[in-house]
C-alpha positions as CSV (number, residue, x, y, z in Angstrom):
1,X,10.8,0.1,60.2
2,X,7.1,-0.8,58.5
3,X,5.9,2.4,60.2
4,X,9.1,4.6,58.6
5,X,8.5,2.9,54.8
6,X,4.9,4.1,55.1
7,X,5.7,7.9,56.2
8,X,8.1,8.1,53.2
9,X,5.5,7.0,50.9
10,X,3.2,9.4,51.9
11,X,5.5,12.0,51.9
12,X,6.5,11.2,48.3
13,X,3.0,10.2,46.6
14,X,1.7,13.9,49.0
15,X,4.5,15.9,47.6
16,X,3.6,18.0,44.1
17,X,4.3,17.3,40.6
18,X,7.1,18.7,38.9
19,X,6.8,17.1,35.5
20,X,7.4,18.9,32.4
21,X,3.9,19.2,31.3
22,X,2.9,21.1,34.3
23,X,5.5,23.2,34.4
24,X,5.2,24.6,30.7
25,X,2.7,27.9,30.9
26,X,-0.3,27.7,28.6
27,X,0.3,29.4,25.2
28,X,-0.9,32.7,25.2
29,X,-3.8,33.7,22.9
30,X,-3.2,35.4,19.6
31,X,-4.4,38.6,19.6
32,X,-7.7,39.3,17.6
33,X,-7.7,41.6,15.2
34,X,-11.3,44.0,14.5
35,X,-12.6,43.4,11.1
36,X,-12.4,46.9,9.1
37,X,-15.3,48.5,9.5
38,X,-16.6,50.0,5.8
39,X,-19.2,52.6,7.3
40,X,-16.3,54.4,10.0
41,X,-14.3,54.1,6.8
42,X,-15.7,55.8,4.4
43,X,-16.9,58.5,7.6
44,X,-13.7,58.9,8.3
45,X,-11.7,59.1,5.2
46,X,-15.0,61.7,4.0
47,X,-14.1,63.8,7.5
48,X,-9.8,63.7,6.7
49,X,-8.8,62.9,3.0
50,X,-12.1,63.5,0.5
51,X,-10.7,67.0,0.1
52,X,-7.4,66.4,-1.5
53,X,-7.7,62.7,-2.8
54,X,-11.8,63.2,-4.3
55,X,-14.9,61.7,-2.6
56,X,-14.1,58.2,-3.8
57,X,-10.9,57.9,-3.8
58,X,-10.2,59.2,-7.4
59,X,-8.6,62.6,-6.7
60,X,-9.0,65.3,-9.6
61,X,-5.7,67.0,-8.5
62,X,-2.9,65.9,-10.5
63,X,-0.1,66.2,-7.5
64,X,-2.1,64.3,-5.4
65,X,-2.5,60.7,-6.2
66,X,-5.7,58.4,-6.5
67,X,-6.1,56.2,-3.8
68,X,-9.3,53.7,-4.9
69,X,-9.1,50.0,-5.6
70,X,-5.5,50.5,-4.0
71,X,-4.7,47.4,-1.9
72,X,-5.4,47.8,1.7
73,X,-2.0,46.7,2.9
74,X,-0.1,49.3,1.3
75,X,-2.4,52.5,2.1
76,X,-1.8,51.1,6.1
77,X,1.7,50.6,5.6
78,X,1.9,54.4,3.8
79,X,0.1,55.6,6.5
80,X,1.8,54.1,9.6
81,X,5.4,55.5,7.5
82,X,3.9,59.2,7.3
83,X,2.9,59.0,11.1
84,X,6.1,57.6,12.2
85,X,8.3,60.6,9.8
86,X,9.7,57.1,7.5
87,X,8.0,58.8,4.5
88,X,9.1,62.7,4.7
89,X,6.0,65.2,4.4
90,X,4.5,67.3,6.5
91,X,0.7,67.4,5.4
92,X,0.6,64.0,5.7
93,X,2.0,63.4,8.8
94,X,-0.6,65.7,10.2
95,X,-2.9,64.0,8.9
96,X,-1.8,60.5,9.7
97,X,-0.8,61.2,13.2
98,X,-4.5,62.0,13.9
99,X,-5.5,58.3,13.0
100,X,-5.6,54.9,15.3
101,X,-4.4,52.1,13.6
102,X,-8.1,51.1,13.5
103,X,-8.9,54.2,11.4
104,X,-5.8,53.5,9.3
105,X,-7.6,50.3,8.3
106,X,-11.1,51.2,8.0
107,X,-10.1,54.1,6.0
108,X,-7.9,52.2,3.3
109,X,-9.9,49.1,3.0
110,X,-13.0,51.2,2.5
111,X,-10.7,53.0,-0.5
112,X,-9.9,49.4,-1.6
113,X,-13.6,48.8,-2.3
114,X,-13.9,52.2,-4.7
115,X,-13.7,51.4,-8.2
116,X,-10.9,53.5,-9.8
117,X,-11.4,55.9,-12.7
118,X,-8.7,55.3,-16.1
119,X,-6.4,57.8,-16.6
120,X,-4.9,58.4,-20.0
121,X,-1.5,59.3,-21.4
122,X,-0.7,62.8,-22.8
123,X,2.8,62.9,-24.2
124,X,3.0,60.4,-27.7
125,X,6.6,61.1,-27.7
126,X,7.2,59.6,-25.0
127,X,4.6,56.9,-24.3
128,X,6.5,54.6,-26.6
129,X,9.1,54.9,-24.5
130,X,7.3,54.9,-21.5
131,X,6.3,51.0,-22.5
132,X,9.6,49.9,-23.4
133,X,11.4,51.0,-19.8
134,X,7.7,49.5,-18.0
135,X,7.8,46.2,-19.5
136,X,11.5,45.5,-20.2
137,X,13.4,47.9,-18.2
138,X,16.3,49.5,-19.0
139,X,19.0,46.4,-19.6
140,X,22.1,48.4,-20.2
141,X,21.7,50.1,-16.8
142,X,20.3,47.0,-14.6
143,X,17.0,49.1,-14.5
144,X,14.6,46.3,-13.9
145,X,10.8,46.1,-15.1
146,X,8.3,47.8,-13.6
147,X,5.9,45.3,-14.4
148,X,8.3,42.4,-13.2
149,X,6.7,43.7,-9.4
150,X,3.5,45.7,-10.6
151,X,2.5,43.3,-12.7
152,X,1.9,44.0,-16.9
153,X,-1.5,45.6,-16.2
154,X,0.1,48.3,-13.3
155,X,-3.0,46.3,-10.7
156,X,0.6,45.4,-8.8
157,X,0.5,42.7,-6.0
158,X,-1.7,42.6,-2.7
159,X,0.2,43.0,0.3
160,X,3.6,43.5,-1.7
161,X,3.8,46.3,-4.8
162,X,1.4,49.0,-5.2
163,X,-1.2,49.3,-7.6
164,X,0.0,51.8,-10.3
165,X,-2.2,51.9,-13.4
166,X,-4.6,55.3,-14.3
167,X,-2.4,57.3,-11.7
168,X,-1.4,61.0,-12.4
169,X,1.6,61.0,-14.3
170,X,2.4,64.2,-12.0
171,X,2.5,62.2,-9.1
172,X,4.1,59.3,-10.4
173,X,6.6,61.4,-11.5
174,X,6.9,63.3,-8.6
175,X,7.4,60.1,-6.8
176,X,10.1,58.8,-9.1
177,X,12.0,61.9,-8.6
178,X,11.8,61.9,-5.0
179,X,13.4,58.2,-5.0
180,X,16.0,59.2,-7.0
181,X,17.1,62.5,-5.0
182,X,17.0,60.4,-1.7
183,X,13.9,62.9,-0.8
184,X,11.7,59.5,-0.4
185,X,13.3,57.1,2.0
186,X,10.7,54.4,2.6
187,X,12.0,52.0,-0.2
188,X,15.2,51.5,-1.0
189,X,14.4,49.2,-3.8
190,X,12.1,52.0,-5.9
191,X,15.4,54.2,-4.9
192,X,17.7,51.8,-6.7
193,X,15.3,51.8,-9.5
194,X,15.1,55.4,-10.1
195,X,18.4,56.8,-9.4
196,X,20.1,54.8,-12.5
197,X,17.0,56.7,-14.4
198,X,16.9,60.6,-16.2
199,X,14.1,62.9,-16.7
200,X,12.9,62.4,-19.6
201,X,13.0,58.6,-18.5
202,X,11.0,59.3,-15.8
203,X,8.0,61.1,-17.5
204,X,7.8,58.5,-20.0
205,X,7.1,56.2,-17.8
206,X,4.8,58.3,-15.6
207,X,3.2,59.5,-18.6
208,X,2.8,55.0,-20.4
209,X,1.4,54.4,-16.6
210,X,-1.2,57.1,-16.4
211,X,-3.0,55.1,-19.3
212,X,-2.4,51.6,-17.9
213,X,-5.6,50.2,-16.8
C-alpha cells in the first residue's frame, strides 16, 4: 500500500500544470507604427501632387484646393477614401492608388508642416452673408454652424473637421455643391448640411471662408 501512495504522488506532482495562468497566451505586441518621414514627403508629394496643388502646398488654381497646414489625419483619411472609390473622382484615384499608406502619411504630414498662404473674399454682397450662415447657421432650416465644427477661425479640429480658412471659394463651393447633389458621398454630415442650403447660400459662405484666416 506505502509503495502504491508513493507512485500516485509522483504521478500527480510529475503530471503538467493546467492552471489558468499558463494556459492564457501572451498578449500580442501592438503593432509599431513608422514615424512620417518629412524628406520622402515632401519627395514624394514634389514627384505626384506639386503640379496641381503648388510646390508648398498652396495651389494657385482655384478648382483645386490648398492643402498646407492641413491636419495630417484628414489628408490620410482623404486619400485612403479616393483609393478606395468612397470619395468619387477619377484623377485622384489615380493618383492615390499609386501611394502605400506610408506615402499617404509622409506626404500629408510633410503638407501639415507648410505654412498656408491667406486667401481673401471677392463678392461684398455676399460676405456678409457668408458670416452670418458660418457663425450662426441657418436656424430656421436646422443648418448648423460651420464654425460649431471648424472652429470660429476656419483652423477646424485635428483628427476630426478640416481646416477650412484661405481656401478657394471655387473649391469650397464646388465642394458644398457636390454634398448637396449626393455627387460627394464620404460625409453624410457635410451632406445634411448642404442639401437644406441654395446657391447663393453656398457662395456666400465659400466666398466669407476664402478670407478666414
Amino acid at each position: 500500500m506505502k509503495l502504491l501512495a508513493t507512485l500516485v504522488l509522483a504521478a500527480v506532482f510529475a503530471a503538467p500544470s493546467f492552471s489558468s495562468h499558463a494556459a492564457d497566451p501572451a498578449p500580442a505586441a501592438a503593432p509599431k507604427v513608422a514615424k512620417p518621414d518629412l524628406v520622402k514627403g515632401e519627395q514624394g508629394y514634389t514627384a505626384v501632387c506639386a503640379a496641381c496643388h503648388g510646390a508648398d502646398g498652396n495651389s494657385a488654381i482655384a478648382a483645386n484646393p490648398k492643402l498646407a497646414h492641413q491636419h495630417p489625419e484628414y489628408l490620410v483619411k482623404q486619400l485612403h477614401e479616393f483609393k478606395d472609390g468612397k470619395r468619387n473622382n477619377p484623377i485622384m484615384k489615380g493618383f492615390a492608388s499609386a501611394l502605400s499608406d506610408d506615402e499617404m502619411r509622409n506626404i500629408s504630414y510633410w503638407l501639415t508642416s507648410q505654412k498656408p498662404k491667406a486667401g481673401f473674399a471677392k463678392d461684398k454682397e455676399l460676405v456678409q452673408m457668408g458670416e452670418r450662415i458660418f457663425r450662426g447657421g441657418i436656424p430656421d432650416r436646422q443648418v448648423a454652424a460651420c464654425a460649431g465644427c471648424h472652429s470660429p477661425n476656419g483652423a477646424g479640429i485635428p483628427s476630426q473637421y478640416p481646416r477650412l480658412s484661405g481656401q478657394h471659394a471655387d473649391y469650397t463651393a464646388t465642394q458644398l455643391t457636390e454634398f448637396r447633389d449626393g455627387k460627394r458621398k464620404n460625409s453624410a454630415q457635410m451632406t445634411g448640411v448642404a442639401a437644406k442650403m441654395n446657391d447663393r447660400e453656398i457662395r456666400a459662405v465659400a466666398d466669407y471662408i476664402a478670407g478666414l484666416r
